[in-house]
C-alpha positions, -999 to 999 in steps of 0.1 A, spaced: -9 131 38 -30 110 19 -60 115 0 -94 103 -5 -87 80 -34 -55 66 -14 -80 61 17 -103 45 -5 -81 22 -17 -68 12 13 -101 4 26 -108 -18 -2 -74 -35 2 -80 -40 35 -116 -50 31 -103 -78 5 -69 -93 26 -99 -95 57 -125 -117 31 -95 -139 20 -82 -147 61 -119 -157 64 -121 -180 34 -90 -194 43 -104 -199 84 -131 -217 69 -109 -240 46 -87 -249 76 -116 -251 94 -140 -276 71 -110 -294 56 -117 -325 71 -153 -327 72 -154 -314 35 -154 -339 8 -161 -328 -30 -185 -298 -46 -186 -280 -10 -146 -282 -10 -145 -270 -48 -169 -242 -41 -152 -232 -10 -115 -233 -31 -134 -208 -58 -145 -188 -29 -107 -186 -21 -96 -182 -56 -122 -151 -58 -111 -135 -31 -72 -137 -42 -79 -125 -77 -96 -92 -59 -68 -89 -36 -46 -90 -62 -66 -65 -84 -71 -41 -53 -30 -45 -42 -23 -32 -78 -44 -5 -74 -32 5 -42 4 4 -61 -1 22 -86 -24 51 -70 13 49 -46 34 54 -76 12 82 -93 15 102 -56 52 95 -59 52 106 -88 34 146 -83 58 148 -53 88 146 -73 71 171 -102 62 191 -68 90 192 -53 112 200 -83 86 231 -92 92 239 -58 132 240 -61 133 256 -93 108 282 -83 134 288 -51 165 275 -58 181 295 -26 155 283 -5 162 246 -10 197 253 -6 193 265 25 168 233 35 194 206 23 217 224 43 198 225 71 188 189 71 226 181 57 232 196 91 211 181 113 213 147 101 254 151 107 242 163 140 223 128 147 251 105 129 275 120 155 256 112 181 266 83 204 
């Protein structure tokens, strides 16, 4: 499930890679009628909006890897806390997965 701060980030993300498809729409579009400062301020535009895609995609990673990384310290509170208990999950997935693999 994710959380607010992952939302967030997504948004942004999102928000950016939309900014930089329009920038780039424009280029395509203007590049022939576009002939010095309007093409260099339109390429800065571009640049702009890459470096903050960039920036927010980094984000976006590393608020991923930092949720990774509480599930794994969750999970293995969780399975030392009830070590009989996660046996009997594995198991039961162990099972069910043979189950589907068997399947034809």
């Amino acid at each position: 499930m994710a959380t607010p701060t992952t939302k967030a980030a997504q948004e942004v993300l999102k928000a950016d890679f939309q900014t930089l498809v329009r920038d780039t729409e424009k280029l395509l579009e203007h590049t022939a009628s576009i002939a010095g400062t309007q093409a260099e301020e339109l390429r800065a535009q571009i640049n702009e909006s890459l470096l903050k895609a960039r920036e927010s995609l980094q984000q976006t990673k590393e608020t991923a890897a930092e949720r990774g990384q509480e599930a794994v310290v969750a999970a293995e509170g969780y399975v030392q806390e009830n070590p009989w208990q996660s046996v009997g999950i594995a198991a039961g997935v162990g099972f069910l997965l043979g189950l589907l693999a068997t399947r034809h």
